[in-house]
C-alpha positions in Angstrom: -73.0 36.7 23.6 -69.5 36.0 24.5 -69.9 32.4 22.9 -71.3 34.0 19.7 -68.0 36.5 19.5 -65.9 33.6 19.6 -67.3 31.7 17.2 -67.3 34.4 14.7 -63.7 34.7 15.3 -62.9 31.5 14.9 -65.3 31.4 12.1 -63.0 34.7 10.5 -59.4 33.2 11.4 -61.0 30.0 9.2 -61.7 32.6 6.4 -58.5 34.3 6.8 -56.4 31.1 6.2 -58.5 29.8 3.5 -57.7 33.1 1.5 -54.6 33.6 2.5 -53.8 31.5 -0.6 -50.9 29.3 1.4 -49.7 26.3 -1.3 -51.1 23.1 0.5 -50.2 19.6 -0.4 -53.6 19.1 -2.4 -52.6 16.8 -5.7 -54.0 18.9 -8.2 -54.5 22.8 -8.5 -58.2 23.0 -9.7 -59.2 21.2 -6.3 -57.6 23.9 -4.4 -59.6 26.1 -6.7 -62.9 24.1 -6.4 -62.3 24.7 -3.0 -62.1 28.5 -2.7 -64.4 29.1 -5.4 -67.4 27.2 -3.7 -66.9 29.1 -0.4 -67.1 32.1 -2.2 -69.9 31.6 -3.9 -71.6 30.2 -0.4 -70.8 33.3 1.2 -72.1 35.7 -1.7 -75.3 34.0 -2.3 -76.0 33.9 2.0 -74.4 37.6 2.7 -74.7 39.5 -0.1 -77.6 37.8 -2.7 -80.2 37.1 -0.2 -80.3 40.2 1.8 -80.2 42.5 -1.4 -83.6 40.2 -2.6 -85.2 41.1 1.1 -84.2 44.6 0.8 -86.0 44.8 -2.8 -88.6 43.5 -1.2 -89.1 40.4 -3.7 -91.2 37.6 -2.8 -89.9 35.4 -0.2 -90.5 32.3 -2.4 -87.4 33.8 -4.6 -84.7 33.1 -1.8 -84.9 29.6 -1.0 -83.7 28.5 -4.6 -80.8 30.7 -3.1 -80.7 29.6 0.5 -80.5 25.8 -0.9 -77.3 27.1 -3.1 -75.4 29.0 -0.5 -75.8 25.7 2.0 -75.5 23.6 -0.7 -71.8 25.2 -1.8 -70.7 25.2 1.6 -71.5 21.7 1.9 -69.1 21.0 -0.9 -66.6 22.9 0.4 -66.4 21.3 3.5 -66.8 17.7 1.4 -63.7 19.7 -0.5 -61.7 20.2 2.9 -62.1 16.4 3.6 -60.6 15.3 0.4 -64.1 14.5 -1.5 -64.0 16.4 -4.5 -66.4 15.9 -7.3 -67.2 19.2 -10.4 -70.3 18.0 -11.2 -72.7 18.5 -8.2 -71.7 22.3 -7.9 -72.5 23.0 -12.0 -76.1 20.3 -11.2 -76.9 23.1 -8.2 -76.2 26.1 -9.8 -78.3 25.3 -12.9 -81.2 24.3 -11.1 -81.1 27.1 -8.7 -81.0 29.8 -12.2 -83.6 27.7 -13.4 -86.3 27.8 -11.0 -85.5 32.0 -9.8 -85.9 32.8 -13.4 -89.8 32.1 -13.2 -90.0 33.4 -9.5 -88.0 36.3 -11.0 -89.3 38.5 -13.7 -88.5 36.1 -16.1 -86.4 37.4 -19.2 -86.9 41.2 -17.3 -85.6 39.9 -14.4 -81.5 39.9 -13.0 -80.8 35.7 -13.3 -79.6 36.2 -16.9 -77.0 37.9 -15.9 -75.8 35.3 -13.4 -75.7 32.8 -16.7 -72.7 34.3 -17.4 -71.1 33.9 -13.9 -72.5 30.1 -14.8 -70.2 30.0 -17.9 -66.8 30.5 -16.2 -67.2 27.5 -14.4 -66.5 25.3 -17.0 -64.0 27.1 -18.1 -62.1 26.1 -15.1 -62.6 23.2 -14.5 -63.2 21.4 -17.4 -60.6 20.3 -20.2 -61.2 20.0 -23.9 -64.9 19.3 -25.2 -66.4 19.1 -22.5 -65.8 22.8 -21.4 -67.1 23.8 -24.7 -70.6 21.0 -24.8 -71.0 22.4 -21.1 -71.0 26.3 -22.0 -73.2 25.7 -25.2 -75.4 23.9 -22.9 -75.9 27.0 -20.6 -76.3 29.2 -23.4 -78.7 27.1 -25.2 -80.4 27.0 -21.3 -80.6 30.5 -21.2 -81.8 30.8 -24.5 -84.5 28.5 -24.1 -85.8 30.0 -21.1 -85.6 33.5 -22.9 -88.4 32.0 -25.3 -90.0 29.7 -23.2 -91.0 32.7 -21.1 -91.4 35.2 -24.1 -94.1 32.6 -25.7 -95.9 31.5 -22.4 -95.6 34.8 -20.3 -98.4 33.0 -17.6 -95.6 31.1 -16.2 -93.5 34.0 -14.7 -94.3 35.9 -11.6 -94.1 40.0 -13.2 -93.0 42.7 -10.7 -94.9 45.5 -9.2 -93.7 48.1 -10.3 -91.0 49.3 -13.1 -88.7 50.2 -9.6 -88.9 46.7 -8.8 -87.5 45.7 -12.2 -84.9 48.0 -12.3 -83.4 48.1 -9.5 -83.5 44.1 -9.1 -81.5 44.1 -13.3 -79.1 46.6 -11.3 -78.7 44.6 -8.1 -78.3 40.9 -10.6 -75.9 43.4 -12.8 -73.5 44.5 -10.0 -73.8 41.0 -7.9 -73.3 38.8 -11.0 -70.3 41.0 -12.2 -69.1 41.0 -8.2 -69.5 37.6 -8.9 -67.9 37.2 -11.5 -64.2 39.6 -9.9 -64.0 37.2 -7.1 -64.1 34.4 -9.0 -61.8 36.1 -11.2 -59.5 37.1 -7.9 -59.8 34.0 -6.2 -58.8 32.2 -9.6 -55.7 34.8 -10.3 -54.5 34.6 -6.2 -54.4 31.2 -6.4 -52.8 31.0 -9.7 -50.0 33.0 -8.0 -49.6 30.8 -4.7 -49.1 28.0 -6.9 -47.0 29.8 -9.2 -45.0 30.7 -6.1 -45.2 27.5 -4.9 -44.2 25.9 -7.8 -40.5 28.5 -7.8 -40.2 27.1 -4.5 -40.3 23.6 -5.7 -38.1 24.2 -8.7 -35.6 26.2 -6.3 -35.5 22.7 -4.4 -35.7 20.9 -7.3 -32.5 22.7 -8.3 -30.9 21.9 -5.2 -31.6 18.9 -5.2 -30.2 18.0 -8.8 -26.9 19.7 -7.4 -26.9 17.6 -4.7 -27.4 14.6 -6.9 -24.8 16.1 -9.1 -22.3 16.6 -6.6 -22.9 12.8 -5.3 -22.3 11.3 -8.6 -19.3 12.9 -9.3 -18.0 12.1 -5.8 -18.9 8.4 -6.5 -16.8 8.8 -9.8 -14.2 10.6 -8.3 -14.0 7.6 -5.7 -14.3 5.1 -8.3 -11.9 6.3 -10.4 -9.6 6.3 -7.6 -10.6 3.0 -6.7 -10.1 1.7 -10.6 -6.5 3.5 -10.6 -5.5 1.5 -7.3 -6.9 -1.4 -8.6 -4.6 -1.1 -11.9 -1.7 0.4 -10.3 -1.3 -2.1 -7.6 1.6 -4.6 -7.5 -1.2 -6.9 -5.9 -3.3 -9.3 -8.7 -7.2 -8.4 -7.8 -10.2 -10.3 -9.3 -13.6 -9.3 -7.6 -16.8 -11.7 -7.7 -20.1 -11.0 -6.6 -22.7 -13.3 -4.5 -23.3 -15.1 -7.9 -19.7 -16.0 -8.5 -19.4 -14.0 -11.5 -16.4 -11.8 -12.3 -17.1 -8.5 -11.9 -13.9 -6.9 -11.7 -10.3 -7.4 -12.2 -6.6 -5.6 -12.8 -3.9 -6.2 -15.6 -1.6 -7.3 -12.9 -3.8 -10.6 -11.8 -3.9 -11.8 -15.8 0.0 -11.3 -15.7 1.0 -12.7 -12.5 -1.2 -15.7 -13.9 -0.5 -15.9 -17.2 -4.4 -16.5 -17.9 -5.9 -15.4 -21.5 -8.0 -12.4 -20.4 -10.8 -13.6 -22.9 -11.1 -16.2 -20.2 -11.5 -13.7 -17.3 -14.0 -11.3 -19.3 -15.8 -13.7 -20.1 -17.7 -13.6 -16.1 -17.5 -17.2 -15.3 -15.2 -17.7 -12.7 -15.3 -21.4 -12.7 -12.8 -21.9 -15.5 -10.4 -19.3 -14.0 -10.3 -21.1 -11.1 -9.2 -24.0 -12.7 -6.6 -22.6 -14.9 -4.8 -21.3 -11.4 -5.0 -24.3 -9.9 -2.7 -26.2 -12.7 -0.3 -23.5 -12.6 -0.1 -24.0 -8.7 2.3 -26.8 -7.3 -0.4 -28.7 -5.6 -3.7 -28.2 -8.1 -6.4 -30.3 -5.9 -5.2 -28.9 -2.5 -5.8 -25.1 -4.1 -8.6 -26.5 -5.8 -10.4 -27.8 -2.5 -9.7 -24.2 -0.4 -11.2 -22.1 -3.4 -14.5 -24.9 -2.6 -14.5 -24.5 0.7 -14.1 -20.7 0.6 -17.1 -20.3 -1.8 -19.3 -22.6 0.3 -17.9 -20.4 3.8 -19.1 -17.1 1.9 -18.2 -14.8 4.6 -14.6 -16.0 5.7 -11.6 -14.2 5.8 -8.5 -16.3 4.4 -4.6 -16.2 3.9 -2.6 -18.7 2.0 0.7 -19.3 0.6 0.2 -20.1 -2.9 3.8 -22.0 -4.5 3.4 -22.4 -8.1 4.9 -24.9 -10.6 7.6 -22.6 -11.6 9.0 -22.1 -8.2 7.5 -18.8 -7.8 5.6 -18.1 -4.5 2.4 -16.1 -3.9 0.7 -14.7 -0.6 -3.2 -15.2 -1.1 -5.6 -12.9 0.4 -9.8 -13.0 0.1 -11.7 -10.7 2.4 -15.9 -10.8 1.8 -17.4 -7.6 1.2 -20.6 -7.7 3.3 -22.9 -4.1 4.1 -23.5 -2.7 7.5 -27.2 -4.6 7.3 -25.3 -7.9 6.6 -26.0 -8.6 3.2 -23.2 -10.3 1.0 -22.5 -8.8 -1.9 -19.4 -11.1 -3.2 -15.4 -11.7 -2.1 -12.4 -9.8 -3.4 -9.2 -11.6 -4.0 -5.8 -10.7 -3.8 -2.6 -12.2 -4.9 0.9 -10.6 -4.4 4.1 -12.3 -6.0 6.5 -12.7 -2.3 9.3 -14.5 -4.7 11.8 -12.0 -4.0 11.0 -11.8 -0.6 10.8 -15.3 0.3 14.4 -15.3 -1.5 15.4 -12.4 1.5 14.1 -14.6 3.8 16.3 -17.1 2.9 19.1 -15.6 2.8 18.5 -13.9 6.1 18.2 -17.7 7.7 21.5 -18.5 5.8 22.7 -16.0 7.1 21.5 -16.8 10.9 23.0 -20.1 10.5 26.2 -19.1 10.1 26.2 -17.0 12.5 25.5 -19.6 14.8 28.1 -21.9 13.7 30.6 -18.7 14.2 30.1 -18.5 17.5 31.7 -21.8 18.3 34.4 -21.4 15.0 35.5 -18.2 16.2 36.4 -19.3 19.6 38.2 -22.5 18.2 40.1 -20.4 15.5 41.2 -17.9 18.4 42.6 -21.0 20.3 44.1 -22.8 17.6 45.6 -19.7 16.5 47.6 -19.1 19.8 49.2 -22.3 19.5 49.9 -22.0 15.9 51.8 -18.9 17.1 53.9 -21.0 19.4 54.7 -23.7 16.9 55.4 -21.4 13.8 57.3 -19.0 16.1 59.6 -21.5 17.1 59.9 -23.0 13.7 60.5 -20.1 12.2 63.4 -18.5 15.0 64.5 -22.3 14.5 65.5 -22.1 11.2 66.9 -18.8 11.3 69.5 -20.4 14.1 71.0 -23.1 12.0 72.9 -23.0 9.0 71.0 -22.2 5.7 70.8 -25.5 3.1 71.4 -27.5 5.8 68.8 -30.6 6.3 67.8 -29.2 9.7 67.4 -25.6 7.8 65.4 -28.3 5.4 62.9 -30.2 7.9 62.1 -26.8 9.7 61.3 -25.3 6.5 58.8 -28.4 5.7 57.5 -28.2 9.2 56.8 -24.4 8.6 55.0 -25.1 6.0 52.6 -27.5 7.1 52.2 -25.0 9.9 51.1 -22.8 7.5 48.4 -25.1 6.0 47.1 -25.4 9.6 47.1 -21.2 9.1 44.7 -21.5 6.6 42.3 -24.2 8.0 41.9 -22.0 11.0 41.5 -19.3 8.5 38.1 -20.9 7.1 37.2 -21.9 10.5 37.4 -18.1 11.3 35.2 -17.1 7.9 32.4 -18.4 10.1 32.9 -15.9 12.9 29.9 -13.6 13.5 30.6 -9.7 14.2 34.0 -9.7 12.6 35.2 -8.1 9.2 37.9 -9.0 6.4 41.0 -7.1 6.6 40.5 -5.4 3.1 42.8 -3.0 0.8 42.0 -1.6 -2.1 42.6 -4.2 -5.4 42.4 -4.6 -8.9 40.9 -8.0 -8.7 41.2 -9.4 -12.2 44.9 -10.7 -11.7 43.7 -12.2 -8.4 40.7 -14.5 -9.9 43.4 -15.4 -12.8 46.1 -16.7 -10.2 43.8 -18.2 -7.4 41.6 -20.5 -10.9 44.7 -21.1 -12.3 46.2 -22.5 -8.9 42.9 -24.3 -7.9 42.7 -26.1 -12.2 46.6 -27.8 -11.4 46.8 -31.4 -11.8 43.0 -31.3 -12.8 41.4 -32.4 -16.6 39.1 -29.1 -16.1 40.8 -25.8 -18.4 39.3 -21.9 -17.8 38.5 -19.5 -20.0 39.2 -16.0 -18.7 37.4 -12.6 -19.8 38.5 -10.1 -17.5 38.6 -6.3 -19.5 41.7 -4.2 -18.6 39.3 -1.6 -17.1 37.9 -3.4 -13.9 37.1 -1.1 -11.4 39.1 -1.7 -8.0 37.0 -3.1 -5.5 37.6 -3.4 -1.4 38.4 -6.6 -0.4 40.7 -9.4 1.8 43.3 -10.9 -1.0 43.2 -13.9 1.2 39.7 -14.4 1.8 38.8 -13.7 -1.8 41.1 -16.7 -2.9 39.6 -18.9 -1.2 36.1 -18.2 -2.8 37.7 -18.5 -5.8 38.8 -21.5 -5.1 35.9 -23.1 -3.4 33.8 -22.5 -6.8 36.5 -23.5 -8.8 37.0 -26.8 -6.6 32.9 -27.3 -7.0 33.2 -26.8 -10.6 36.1 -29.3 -11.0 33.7 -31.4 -9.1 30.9 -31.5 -10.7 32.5 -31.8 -13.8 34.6 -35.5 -13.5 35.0 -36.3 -16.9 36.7 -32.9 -17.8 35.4 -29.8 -19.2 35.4 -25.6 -19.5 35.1 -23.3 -16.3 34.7 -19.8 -17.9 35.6 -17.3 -16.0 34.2 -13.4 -17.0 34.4 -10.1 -14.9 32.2 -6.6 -15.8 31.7 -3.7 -14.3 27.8 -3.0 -13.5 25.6 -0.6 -11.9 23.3 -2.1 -9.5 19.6 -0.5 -9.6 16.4 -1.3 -7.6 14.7 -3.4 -10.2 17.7 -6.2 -10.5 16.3 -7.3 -6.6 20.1 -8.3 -5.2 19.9 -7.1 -1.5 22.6 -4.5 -2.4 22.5 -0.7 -2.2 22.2 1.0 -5.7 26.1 1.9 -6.9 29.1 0.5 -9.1 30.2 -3.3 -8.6 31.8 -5.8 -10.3 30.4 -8.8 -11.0 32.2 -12.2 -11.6 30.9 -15.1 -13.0 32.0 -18.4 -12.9 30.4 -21.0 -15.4 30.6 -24.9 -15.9 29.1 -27.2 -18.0 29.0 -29.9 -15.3 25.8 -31.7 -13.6 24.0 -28.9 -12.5 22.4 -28.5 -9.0 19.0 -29.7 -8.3 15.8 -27.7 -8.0 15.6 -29.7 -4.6 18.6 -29.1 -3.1 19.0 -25.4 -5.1 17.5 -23.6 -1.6 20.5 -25.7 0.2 23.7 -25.5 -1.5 25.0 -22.2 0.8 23.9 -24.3 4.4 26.8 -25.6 6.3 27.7 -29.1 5.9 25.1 -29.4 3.5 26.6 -31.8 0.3 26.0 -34.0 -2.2 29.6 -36.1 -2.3 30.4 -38.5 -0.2 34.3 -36.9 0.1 33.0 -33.5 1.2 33.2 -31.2 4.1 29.8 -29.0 3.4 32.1 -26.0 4.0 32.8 -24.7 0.9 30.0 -23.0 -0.5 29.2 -22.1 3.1 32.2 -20.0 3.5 31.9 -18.2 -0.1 29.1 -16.9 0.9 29.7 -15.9 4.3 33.0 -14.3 2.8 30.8 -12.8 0.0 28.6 -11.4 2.4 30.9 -10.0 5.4 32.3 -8.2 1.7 29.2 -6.1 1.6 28.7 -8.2 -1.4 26.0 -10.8 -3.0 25.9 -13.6 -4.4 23.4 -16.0 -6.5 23.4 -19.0 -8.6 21.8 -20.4 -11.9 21.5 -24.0 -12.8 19.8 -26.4 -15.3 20.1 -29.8 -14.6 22.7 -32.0 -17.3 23.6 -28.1 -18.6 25.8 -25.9 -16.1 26.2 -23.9 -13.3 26.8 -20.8 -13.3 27.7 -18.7 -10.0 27.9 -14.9 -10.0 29.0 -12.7 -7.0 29.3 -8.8 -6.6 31.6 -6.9 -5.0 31.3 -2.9 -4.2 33.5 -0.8 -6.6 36.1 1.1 -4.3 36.9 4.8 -4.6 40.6 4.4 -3.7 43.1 3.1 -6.4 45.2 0.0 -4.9 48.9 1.0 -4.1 51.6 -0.7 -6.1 52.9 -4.0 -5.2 56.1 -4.2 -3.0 58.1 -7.1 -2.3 59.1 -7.4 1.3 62.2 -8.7 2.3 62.4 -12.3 3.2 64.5 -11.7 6.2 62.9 -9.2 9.0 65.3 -6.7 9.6 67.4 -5.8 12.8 66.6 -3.2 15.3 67.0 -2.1 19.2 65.2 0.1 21.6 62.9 -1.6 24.1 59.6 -3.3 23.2 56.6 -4.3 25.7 54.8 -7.8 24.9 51.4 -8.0 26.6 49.6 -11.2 26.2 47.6 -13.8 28.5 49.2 -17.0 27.1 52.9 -17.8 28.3 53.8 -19.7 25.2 53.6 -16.5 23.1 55.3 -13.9 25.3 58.4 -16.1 25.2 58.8 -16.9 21.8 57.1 -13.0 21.2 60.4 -12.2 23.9 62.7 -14.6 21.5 62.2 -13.4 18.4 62.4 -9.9 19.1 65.5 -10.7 21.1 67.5 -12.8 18.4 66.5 -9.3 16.3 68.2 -7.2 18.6 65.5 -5.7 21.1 65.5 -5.3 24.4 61.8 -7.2 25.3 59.8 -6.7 28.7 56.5 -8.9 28.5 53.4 -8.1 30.6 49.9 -10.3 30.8 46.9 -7.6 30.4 46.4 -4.2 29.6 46.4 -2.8 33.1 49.8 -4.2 34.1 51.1 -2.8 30.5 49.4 0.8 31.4 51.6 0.7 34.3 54.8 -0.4 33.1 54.5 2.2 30.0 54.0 4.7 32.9 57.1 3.8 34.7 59.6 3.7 31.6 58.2 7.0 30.8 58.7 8.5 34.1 62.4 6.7 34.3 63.2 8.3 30.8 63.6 5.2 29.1 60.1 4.6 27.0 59.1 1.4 24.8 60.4 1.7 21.1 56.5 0.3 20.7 54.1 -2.1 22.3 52.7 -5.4 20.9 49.5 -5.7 22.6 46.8 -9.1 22.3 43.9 -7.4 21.6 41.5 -9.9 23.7 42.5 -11.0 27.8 39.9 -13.3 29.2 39.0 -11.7 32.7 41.4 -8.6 32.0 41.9 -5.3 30.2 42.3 -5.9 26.5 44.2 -3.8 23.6 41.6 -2.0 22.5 41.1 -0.7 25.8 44.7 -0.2 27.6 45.9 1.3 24.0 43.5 4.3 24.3 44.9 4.9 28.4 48.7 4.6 26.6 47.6 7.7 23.9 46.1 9.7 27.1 49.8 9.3 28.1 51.4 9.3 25.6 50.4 10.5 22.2 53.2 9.5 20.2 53.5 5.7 21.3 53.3 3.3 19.1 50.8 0.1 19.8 50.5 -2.8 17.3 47.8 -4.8 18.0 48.0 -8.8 17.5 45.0 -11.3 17.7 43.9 -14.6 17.0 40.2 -12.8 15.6 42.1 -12.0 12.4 38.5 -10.8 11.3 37.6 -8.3 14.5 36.8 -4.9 13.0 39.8 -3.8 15.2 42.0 -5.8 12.8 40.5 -4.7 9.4 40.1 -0.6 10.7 43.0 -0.6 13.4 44.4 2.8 13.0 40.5 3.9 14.1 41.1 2.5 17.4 44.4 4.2 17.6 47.0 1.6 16.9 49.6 2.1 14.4 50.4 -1.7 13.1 48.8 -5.1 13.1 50.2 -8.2 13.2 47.8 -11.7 12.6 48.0 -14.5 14.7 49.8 -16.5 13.8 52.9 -15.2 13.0 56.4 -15.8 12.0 59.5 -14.3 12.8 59.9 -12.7 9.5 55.7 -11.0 9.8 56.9 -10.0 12.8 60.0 -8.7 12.5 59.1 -6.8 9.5 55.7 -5.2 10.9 57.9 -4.1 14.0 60.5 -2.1 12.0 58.2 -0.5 9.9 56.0 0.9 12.9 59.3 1.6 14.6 60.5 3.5 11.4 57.3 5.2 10.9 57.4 9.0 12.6 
């Protein structure tokens, strides 16, 4: 019993989840239908048709037309549940079973008329077009035909008993055939609902789904687009080709850095551009055989220095665009125009080079500048001994001179020097390019033109230093021009911006430009002409050019040249505007002027204490000498304490081993705040010397020196309060 209890519930939870209506994945509605509708009318004929027959008490003969329906309809429903679905079979079974109860069954008095009509719905489900309307005029014309088949040959059907009989049998087949027909009618409407449901659910999904769609194609345009804008904004040149080497993609920037028709780039083959780039390169077949190899190497990374024909230079980049499964799907090319930087590059090895050599120059200048000072010293305290116009006065005065070109080579020597910086004043530079050309052009068949406007901006620079660039390029022009010829000479004020790519800070220069109509330079030896000792006449040093731009450069300056072969030359430097207007010109007096009052001479090299000591002596101070900055920190001391203090102090600003000036003069202001320290060295380009009133000092005199630089630096400091 228990078993039988559980089977019927399983048997009801079946029946509770078929007619729950719950959308299934079935491919077409009318199966779900077909499905529902054959269970229903299994269990109406078994539960409800058969046992109203018994209970009428009709012959048992009339139920197993119906018993062979009901089993027959669940057998298709089950057939349904396992996916075979077929119309046919159910309309085949229902027919037959009307037909054969309609004799067993009263006939035309009888109830299975009424269930023609339940018949007639069934087509109208589940067939489409004309065949639902053939199939219900075929069951009409079947129950017409059994109406008069039985009216004309009444022998054929089995009569009731009794009028009760008939009846209540037309009432049963009325109120089952129109129950009938409501669940049909329910099951058809419930299920019309679940899919209708079911189909809102979709759509809502559907819906979603479109958004999401939506909102992934306009994030993959929003990505492209920004994609396409790098690509066009890029300073880079990109051309993209898939794995078919066809062009697929490429910026404005790559047809202008290659000066390649962009019909020939639309046009997808990338065959022919390849071959345009490689003639515009300086070596065709060696760019021509990496672009083969990196085609056949699909999936290698590469990154070459392109030089091109005109002299420009380009960094090459491909990279090989490849998924996360591996697959290739082309290579994407980049090339980015390093001219200007290669130029930086240059210069910064120039640059390095001379700094080298200054090393050993400086040291040599510092030397050969202490000795000078011995030699010119005594020359020059020589010559103010002996008689003036006398031939001794004479050959000193010659002597001094010569001296003085030995100044000057030590001078250039010193232009070398790394770390230092020109001694520069403020200066309205025009007059100075006039007088140093002018100078450099005597006894030569070379004439300059000048164009200098009256309003030059003043500019921040070392007189003496700036000569000699002016007449290094002058000198080269001369050169380069031996049959005679034209320098011109022109000056500008010009405001430097990003986009002119000088290596100078954006603000007002001048520019000057010195032009020739000489040999020109080489495109060979172009990348050379500023390396030391670097030249092309057998006569020359290499140190010209060498020094102009080291000079140019320790200016805060630039400079660059432009030159056509059997045309010209033309050389152009910029120097920073200044802010300070230059102070008018004042002629010093020949002869330094007398003095007294106690002066201390510190400095490690004997020659130049004594002839420091006589010079200052034959001009009337009283001279104490000291050799470093500690022993002159001591000596100050003293006099102080003794009430007799130094007039001023002439301190070397470099002692090998010892204190220096720039040192023992800051331990002398701790002491004494008023005392006044000029500083003297053989570095004449030491920052000390160009900014010494930073370090405390309140002159400076340049090694080396005569008895007049001296003199007169001395009683000007001494004057000064």
């Amino acid at each position: 019993m228990q078993k039988i209890f559980e089977l019927l519930i399983k048997v009801l939870e079946k029946l509770r989840a078929e007619y729950s209506f719950a959308p299934d994945h079935s491919p077409e509605l009318k199966y779900r239908l077909f499905r529902l509708i054959s269970l229903t009318i299994s269990l109406l004929v078994i539960f409800v048709l058969i046992p109203a027959n018994l209970l009428q008490n009709l012959p048992l003969i009339v139920n197993v037309p119906l018993v062979m329906l009901g089993f027959v309809c669940f057998a298709l429903y089950r057939a349904a549940v396992r996916g075979m679905y077929t119309e046919y079979p159910m309309l085949v079974v229902l027919l037959v079973t009307v037909n054969s109860t309609w004799f067993l069954n009263g006939g035309i008095d009888g109830s299975v008329s009424f269930f023609f009509l339940s018949i007639c719905m069934y087509p109208i489900l589940f067939f489409r077009g004309w065949k639902r309307w053939i199939t219900v005029g075929g069951i009409v014309a079947n129950c017409s035909l059994l109406m008069v088949f039985s009216y004309r040959f009444p022998q054929f059907v089995i009569p009731y008993k009794s009028s009760f009989d008939r009846v209540s049998d037309q009432i049963t087949g009325v109120t089952i055939s129109s129950l009938a027909v409501i669940l049909v009618l329910w099951v058809v409407l419930k299920t019309y609902q679940r899919e209708k449901e079911r189909l809102e659910i979709l759509n809502l999904k559907l819906e979603v789904e479109i958004a999401d769609r939506q909102r992934i194609q306009q994030e993959l345009e929003r990505r492209n687009l920004i994609l396409s804008t790098e690509q066009e904004t890029s300073l880079d040149g990109i051309i993209v080709i898939d794995e078919n080497n066809t062009i697929v993609s490429h910026n404005q920037r790559f047809i202008e850095m290659w000066d390649i028709p962009p019909e020939l780039v639309e046009a997808g083959e990338d065959e022919p551009v390849w071959k345009v780039l490689a003639n515009r390169t300086a070596d065709p077949e060696g760019f021509a055989a990496k672009i083969k190899y990196l085609h056949v190497r699909m999936g290698e990374k590469s990154h070459e220095e392109v030089v091109l024909k005109d002299n420009r230079a380009f960094e090459h980049y491909s990279s090989p665009m490849i998924s996360t499964s591996g697959t290739y799907f082309g290579k994407i090319w980049y090339f980015r125009d390093i001219t200007d930087r290669k130029k930086m590059q240059e210069e910064i090895i120039k640059a390095q080079k001379l700094e080298s050599m200054g090393v050993l120059a400086g040291g040599i200048a510092h030397d050969f500048n202490n000795i000078l000072t011995g030699i010119m010293g005594n020359f020059s305290l020589a010559r103010m001994l002996v008689e003036p116009g006398s031939k001794i006065a004479s050959m000193l005065e010659k002597a001094e001179k010569a001296s003085l070109r030995a100044k000057e080579l030590a001078q250039q020597l010193l232009t070398f020097s790394r770390g230092g910086a020109p001694v520069k004043k403020s200066t309205y530079i025009g007059q100075l390019v006039i007088d140093s050309a002018t100078f450099s052009l005597r006894g030569s068949n070379v004439t300059a033109r000048f164009f200098i406007p009256e309003d030059l901006w003043p500019v921040d620079v070392d007189s003496g230093q700036m000569s000699q660039v002016i007449n290094n390029l002058v000198i080269n022009a001369v050169q380069a021009m031996p049959d005679g010829g034209i320098i011109t000479v022109t000056a500008r004020n010009v405001e430097i911006t990003p986009e002119m790519s000088l290596s100078l800070p954006i603000g007002s220069y001048v520019k000057i430009s010195l032009q020739d109509d000489g040999v020109g330079i080489s495109e060979a030896n172009m990348s050379r002409i500023f390396d030391p000792y670097f030249t092309t006449k057998t006569s020359g040093s290499g140190l010209g050019l060498s020094m102009v731009y080291s000079i140019i450069r320790k200016h805060g300056g630039n400079i660059t040249v432009d030159s056509q072969p059997g045309v010209g030359t033309v050389f152009h430097f910029y120097l920073a505007a200044s802010d300070i207007s230059p102070q008018p010109f004042e002629k010093k007096e020949s002869q330094p002027p007398q003095g007294k009052g106690k002066i201390l001479v510190m400095d490690d090299e004997e020659i130049i204490r004594e002839i420091a000591g006589e010079i200052l002596s034959h001009l009337g101070y009283e001279v104490e000498s000291c050799i470093d900055g500690a022993e002159a920190i001591r000596m100050y001391e003293e006099a102080l304490r003794a009430g007799e203090p130094y007039a001023a102090v002439l301190m070397d600003l470099t002692i090998p081993g010892g204190m220096g000036g720039k040192e023992a003069v800051g331990r002398i202001m701790e002491v004494d705040h008023r005392a006044k320290v000029i500083v003297s060295s053989g570095y004449s380009n030491d920052p000390i010397m160009a900014q010494y009133k930073k370090y405390s000092f309140r002159g400076v005199v340049l090694k080396p020196y005569s008895a007049e630089e001296l003199g007169q630096t001395l009683g000007e400091v001494i004057a000064t309060p």
